[in-house]
C-alpha positions in Angstrom: -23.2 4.3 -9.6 -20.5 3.1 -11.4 -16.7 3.9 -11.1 -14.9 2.9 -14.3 -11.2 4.1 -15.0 -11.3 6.2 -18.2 -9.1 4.9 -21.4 -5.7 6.7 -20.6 -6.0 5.1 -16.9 -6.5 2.0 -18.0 -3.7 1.8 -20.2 -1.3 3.7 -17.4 -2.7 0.0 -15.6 -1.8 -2.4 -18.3 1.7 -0.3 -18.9 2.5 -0.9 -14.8 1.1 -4.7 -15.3 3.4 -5.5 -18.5 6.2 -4.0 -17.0 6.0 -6.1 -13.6 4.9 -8.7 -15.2 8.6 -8.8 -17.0 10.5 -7.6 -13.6 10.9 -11.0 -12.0 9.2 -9.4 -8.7 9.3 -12.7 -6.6 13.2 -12.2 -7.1 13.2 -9.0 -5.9 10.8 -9.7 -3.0 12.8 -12.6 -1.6 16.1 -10.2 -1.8 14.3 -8.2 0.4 13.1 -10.0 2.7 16.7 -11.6 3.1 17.7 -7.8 3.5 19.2 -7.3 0.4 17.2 -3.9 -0.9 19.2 -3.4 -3.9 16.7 -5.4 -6.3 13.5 -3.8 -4.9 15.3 -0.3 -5.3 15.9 -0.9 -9.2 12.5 -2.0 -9.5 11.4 1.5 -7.9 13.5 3.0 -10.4 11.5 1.3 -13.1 8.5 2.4 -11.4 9.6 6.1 -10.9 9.8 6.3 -14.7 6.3 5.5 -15.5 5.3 8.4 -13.0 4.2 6.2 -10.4 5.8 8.4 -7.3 4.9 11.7 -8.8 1.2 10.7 -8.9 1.5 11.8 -5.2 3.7 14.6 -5.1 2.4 18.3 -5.9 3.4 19.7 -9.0 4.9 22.6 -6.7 7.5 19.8 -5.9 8.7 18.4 -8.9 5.4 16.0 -8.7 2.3 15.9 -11.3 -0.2 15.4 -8.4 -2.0 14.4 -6.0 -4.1 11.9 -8.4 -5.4 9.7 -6.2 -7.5 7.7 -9.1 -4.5 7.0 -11.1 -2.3 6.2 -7.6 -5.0 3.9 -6.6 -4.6 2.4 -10.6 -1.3 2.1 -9.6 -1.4 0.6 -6.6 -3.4 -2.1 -7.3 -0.6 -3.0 -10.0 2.2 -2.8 -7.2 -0.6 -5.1 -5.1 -1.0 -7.4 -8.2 2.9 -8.1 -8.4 3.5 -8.1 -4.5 6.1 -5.3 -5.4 8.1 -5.1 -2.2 9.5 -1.9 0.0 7.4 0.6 1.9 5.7 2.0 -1.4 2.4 2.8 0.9 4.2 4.6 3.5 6.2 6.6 1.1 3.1 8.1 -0.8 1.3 9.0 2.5 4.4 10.6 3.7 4.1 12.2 0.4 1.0 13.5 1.4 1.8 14.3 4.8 4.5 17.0 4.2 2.8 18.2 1.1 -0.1 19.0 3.5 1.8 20.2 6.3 4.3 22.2 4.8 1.3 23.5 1.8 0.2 26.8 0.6 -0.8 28.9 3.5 1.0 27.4 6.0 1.3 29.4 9.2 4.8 30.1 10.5 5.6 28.7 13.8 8.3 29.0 16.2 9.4 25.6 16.7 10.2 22.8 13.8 8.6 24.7 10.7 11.8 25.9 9.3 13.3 22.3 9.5 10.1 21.2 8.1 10.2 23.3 4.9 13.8 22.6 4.4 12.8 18.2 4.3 9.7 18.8 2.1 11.7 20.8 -0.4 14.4 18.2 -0.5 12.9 15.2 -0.2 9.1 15.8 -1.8 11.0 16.0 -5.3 13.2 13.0 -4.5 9.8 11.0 -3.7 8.2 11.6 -7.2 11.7 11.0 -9.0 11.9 7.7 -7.0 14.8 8.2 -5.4 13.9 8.4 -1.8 12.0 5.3 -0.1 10.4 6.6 3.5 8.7 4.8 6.0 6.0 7.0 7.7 5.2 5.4 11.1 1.9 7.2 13.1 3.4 5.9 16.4 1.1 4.5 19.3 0.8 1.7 21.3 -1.1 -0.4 18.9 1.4 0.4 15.9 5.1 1.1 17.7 7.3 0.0 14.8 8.0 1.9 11.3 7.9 -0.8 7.9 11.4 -1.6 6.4 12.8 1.2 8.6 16.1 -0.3 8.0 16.2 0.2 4.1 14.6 3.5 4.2 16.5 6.9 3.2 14.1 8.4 5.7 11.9 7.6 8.9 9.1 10.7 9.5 7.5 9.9 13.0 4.4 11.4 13.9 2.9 11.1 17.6 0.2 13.3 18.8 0.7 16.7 17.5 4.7 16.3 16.5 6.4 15.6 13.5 9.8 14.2 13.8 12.8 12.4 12.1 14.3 9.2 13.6 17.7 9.4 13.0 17.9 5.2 13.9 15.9 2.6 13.9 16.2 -0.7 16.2 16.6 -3.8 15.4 14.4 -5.9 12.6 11.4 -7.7 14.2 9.8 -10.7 12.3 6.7 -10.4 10.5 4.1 -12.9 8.8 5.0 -11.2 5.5 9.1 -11.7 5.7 8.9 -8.9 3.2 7.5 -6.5 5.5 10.2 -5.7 7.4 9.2 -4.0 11.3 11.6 -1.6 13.2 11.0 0.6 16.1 11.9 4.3 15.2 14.5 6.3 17.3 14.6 9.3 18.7 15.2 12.2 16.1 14.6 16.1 15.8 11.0 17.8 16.2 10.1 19.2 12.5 6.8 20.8 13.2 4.2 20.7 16.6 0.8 21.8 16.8 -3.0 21.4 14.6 -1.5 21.7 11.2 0.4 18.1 12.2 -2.5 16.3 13.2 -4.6 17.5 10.1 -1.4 16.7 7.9 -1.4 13.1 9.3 -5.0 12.2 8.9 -4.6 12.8 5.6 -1.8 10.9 5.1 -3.3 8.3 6.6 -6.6 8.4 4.4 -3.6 7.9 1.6 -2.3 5.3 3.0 -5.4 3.4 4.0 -6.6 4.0 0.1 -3.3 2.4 -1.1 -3.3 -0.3 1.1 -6.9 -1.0 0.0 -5.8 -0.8 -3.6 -2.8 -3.0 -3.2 -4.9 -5.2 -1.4 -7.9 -5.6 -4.5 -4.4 -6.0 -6.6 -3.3 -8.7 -4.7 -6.6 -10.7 -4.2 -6.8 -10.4 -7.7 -3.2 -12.2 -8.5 -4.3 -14.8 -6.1 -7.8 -15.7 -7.5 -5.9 -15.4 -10.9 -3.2 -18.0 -9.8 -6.0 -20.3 -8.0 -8.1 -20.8 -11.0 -5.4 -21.9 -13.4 -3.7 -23.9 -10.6 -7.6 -25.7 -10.5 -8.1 -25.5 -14.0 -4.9 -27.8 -14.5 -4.8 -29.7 -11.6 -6.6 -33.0 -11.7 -8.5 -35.6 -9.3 -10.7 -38.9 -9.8 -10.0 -38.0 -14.2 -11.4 -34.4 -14.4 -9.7 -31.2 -13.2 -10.1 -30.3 -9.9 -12.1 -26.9 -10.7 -15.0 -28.7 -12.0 -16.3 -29.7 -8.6 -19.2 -28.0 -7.8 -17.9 -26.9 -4.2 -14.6 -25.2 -5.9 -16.7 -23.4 -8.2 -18.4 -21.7 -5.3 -15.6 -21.3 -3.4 -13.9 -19.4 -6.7 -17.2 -17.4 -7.2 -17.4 -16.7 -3.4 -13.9 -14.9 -4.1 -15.0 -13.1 -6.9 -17.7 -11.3 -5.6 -15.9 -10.2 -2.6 -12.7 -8.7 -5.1 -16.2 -7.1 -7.5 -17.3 -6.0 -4.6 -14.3 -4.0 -3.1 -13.2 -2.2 -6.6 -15.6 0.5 -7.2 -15.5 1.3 -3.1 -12.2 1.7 -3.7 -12.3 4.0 -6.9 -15.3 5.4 -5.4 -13.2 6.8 -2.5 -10.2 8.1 -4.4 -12.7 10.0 -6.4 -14.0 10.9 -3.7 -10.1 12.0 -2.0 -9.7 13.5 -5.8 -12.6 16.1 -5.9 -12.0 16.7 -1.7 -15.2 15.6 -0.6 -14.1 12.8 1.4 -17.2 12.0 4.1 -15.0 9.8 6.1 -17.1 6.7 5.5 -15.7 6.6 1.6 -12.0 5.2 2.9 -12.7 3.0 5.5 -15.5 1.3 3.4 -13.0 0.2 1.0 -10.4 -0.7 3.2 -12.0 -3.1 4.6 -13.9 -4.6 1.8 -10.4 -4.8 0.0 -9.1 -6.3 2.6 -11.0 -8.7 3.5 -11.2 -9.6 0.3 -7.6 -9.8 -0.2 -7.5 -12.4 3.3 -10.7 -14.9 1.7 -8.8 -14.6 -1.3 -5.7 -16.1 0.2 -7.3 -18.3 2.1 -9.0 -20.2 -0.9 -5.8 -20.1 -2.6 -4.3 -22.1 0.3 -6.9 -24.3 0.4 -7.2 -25.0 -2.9 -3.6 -25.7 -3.5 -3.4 -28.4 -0.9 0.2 -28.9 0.5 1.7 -26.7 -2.3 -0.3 -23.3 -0.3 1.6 -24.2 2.7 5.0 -24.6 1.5 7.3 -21.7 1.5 9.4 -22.4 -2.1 6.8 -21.5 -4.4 6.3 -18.0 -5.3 2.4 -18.3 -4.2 3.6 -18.1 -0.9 4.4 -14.0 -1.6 1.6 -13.2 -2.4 -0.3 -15.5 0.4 1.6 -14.0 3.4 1.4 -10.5 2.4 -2.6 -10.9 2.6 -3.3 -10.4 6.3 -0.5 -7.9 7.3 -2.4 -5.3 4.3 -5.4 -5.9 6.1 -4.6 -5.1 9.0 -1.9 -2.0 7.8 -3.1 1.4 8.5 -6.4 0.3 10.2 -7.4 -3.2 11.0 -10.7 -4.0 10.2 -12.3 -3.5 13.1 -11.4 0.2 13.7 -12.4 1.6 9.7 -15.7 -0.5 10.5 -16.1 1.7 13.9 -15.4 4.7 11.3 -18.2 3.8 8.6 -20.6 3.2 11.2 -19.8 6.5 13.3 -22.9 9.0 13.7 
């Protein structure tokens, strides 16, 4: 089968790629991984007017969604420029309150009243771009909540119960500086019970979609930027890309990134029509990702010294590669998920 954006998606693509192509990104993503926000915040802005944020907000909310195709088209724009902030997290906690707090929903006596009340103030703030949130599903493998610290909210989910930090702790390193890690405070119970759990596995199909699609985006900017850096570079009188080794180390790379793309437009179709089979997401995930890592990985190779040094704006994009394969769902466990009975 093939999965092949229609017209108007395509050119919703090229619209996000022209206008983050003119934003100066790697400004915006060193200024946030100095902890200065306010650069990353007007780029959201920019975003927000395109209708990037409403793609995953019900139109019950102020949103035009959920799209899924069209955020994954998106997404692997944001991926493509490295935009920085926690632009996954936010969509999937889109998702998350849009599903908890939906049509149907079954009063309870503890939390749903608060719940209501956040998802009718801050669901239309999310597709408006106003409101960045970091959505942490707390355990002991993932204890910390992504740029916590910048966020205008911190949803926590851990086992059945939805809460709100009210702080966060201090800023832990990360191999992406730009990916800032906090561990989430304590804060007051929204919601408790089934309609939680179900609300966050499907924000966290969201978010392992979007991470796949940022990922693609990424490996893409990174193959793109290898091949011109080999194209131009030069060694013994001919350019460096005309060895026969770098050719299929390139063309290694590109089957990998033409591998992962319909898997991962195959499962936001798939997210779209509601027939998700639970196979669909993690397939992509990991096939983008991975992707995404032997992507970055030939493009530090293939740039010599220059992949390793920090000053060049390469280095974005070439640290970002294995935290988003390993963000919501390393490897490992959406391969345990494809290959469940």
């Amino acid at each position: 089968m093939r999965f092949l954006l229609d017209r108007e998606q395509r050119e919703f693509a090229r619209t996000l790629n022209s206008l983050l192509g003119a934003a100066g990104t790697p400004a915006a993503v060193r200024a946030w991984a100095a902890g200065d926000p306010g650069p990353g915040r007007a780029l959201w802005s920019k975003l927000a007017d395109t209708g990037v944020f409403a793609l995953a907000v019900p139109e019950r909310h102020g949103g035009a969604g959920p799209h899924p195709v069209e955020l994954a088209a998106a997404f692997v724009e944001l991926g493509r420029h490295a935009v920085p902030g926690p632009l996954v997290e936010t969509v999937a906690a889109a998702a998350l309150l849009s599903e908890a707090d939906g049509p149907g929903r079954a009063a309870s006596a503890t939390g749903d009243p608060l719940l209501g009340d956040l998802a009718a103030a801050l669901l239309p703030r999310i597709a408006a771009g106003c409101s960045l949130v970091s959505l942490c599903l707390l355990s002991a493998e993932q204890p910390y909540a992504l740029d916590a610290d910048a966020a205008d909210a911190v949803l926590v989910v851990e086992g059945d119960a939805l809460r709100k930090a009210e702080s966060v702790g201090p800023v832990q390193r990360s191999a992406d500086p730009a990916r800032r890690l906090a561990r989430p405070g304590p804060g007051p119970v929204l919601a408790r019970g089934p309609r939680v759990r179900a609300a966050a596995a499907r924000a966290a199909e969201v978010a392992a979609l979007a991470t796949a699609a940022q990922a693609l985006g990424l490996g893409r900017a990174l193959l793109d930027a290898t091949v011109g850096y080999v194209r131009d570079r030069t060694q013994f009188g001919v350019p460096v890309g005309s060895f026969q080794a770098v050719k299929h180390r390139l063309a290694d790379t590109l089957l990998g990134l033409e591998f992962a793309e319909p898997l991962v437009y195959a499962a936001a179709l798939a997210l779209a029509r509601g027939g998700a089979d639970g196979r669909g997401v993690p397939a992509a995930k990991v096939a983008a990702g991975e992707a995404a890592y032997a992507a970055a990985r030939t493009a530090l190779q293939l740039h010599g010294a220059l992949g390793y040094t920090e000053e060049p704006d390469l280095s974005l994009w070439i640290r970002k590669a294995r935290a988003l394969r390993d963000a919501w769902g390393t490897p490992a466990a959406h391969r345990a998920r494809v290959l469940a009975p």
